[in-house]
N, C-alpha and C positions, 0 to 999 in steps of 0.2 A: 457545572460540568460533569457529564457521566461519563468516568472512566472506565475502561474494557476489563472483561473479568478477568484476564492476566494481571491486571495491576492489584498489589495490596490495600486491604479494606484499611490497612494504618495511613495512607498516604495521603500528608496534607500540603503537601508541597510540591505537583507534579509537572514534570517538565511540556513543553508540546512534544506532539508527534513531529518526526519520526523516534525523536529523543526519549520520549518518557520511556522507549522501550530498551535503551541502554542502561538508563536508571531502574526503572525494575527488576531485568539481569541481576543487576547488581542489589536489588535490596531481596533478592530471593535468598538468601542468608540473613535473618537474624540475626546481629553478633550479641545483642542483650539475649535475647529469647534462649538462643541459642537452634531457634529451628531455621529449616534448609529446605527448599525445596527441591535442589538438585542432588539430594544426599541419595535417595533411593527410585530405582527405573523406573519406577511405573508414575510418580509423582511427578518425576523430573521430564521423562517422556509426555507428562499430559501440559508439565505448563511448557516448554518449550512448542509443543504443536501450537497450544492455544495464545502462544504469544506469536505465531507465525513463523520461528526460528526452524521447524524443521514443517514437513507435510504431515495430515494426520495418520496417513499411511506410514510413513518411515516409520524404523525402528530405531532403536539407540540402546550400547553397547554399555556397558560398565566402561569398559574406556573410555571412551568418545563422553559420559558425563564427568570423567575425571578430567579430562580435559576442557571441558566445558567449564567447570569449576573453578582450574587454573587460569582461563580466560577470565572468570568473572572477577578473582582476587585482582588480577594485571590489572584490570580497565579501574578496580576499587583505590589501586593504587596513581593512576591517572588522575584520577576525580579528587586525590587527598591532595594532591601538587597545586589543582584549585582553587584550597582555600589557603594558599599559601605553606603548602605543606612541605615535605621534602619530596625532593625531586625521586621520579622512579629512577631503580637501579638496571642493570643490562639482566639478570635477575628477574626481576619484575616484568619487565618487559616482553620476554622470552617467548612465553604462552602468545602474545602477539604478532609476533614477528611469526611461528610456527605457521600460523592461521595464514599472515598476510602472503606469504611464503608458499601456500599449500595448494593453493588456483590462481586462475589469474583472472580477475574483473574483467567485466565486458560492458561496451560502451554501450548505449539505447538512446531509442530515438523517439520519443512519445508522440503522441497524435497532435500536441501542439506545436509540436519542432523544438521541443526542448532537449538537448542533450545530456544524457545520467551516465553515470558510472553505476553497473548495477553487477549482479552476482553470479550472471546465468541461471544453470540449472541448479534449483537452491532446494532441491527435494533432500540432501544431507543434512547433517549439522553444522559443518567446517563450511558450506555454503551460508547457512543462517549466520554464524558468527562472523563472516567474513560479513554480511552486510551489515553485522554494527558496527563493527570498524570502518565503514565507507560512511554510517551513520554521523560517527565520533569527526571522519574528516570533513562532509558537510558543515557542521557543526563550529567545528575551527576557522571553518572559511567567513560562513554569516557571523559570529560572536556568541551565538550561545552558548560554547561550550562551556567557557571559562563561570557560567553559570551554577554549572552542575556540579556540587559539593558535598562535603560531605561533614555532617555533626559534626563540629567542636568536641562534644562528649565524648572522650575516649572509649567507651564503655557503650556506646549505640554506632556511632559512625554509619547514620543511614542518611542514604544519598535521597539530596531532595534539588528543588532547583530553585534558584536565589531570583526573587523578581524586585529584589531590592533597588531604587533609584540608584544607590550611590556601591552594588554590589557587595554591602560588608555583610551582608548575614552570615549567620556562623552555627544557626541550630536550626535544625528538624522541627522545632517544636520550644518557641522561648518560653512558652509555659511552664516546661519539664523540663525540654535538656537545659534550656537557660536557665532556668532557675538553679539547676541541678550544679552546676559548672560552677557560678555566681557562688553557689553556700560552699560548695567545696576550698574555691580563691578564700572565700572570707575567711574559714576554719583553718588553711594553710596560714596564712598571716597571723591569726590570732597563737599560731600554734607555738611558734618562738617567745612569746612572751609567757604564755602560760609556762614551759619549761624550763625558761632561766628562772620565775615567782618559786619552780619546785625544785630546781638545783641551789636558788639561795636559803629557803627553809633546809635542807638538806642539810647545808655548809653551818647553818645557824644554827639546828639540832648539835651536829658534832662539836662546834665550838662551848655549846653550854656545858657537855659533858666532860667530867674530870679528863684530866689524862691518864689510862692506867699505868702507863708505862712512867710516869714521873718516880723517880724517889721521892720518900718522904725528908 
């Protein structure tokens, strides 16, 4: 499967369309890496045209990507709920509701007689975002959404899509992050024992030694 050049050369896990372009949004931040595609205008204005969220003409504002940003954390916080995460706060949410809040959807009628909820005039940004969130509600309606999740690894949390028969997948990559998770568990558990073997030599060292404080 050849994925479009908006999506990341990392992505081994990618959802279908029209979804894979909510998870992308979302994996344009790095949280290992630490890089971002929405950090600076000119980068974040090339992938949002090239993922179809604005026109190639439009422009975009240092706000309108702070906001876009705040959008992209909300929905990251959606996708963690998931894999059984904690549920998003009114907080979290906010940035979404702003968007959902900000036009109003317009119904269409396609060449086959199918009827959409689409976004109008989507030449803005808050148009583009506003069609992943119609994306996100599709998605809830057929089942995949509950799909799209995100690492177990606290430390990557990149969203991939679970095609697991029985939906437990929990990594990006059980190569890496599994593995990665997996040594971690183990090293936690061994770790209580290793530290009482070093607080009983401890107690053993001080018992061998005199007391100074005894009289003779």
């Amino acid at each position: 499967m050849q994925l479009p050049s908006w999506v990341s050369s990392d992505e081994t896990k990618p959802a279908p369309m029209p979804l894979l372009r909510v998870q992308s949004f979302i994996n344009t931040r790095d949280i290992e890496s630490g890089a971002d595609q929405l950090l600076e205008l000119e980068s974040g204005r090339a992938w949002l045209a090239a993922a179809g969220l604005i026109t190639t003409e439009a422009t975009v504002s240092a706000a309108q990507l702070r906001a876009a940003r705040s959008t992209r954390e909300a929905l990251r916080a959606l996708v963690k709920h998931n894999g059984s995460g904690t549920a998003p706060t009114s907080d979290d949410l906010r940035p979404l509701q702003s968007i959902a809040g900000s036009r109003g959807a317009a119904v269409r009628v396609d060449l086959s007689g199918r009827i959409q909820l689409g976004v109008g005039d989507a030449t803005d940004l808050r148009g583009g975002l506003l069609g992943l969130l119609l994306t996100i509600g599709d998605a809830q309606a057929d089942g995949t959404w509950s799909r799209l999740k995100l690492c177990a690894n606290t430390e990557c949390e990149w969203a991939f899509f679970d095609r697991s028969r029985n939906r437990q997948g929990s990594w990006c990559t059980m190569a890496i992050c599994g593995n990665r998770l997996k040594n971690r568990r183990f090293r936690s558990r061994q770790q209580p024992v290793g530290a009482r073997a070093l607080l009983e030599d401890v107690h053993r060292t001080r018992d061998d030694q005199p007391d100074r404080h005894k009289r003779d």
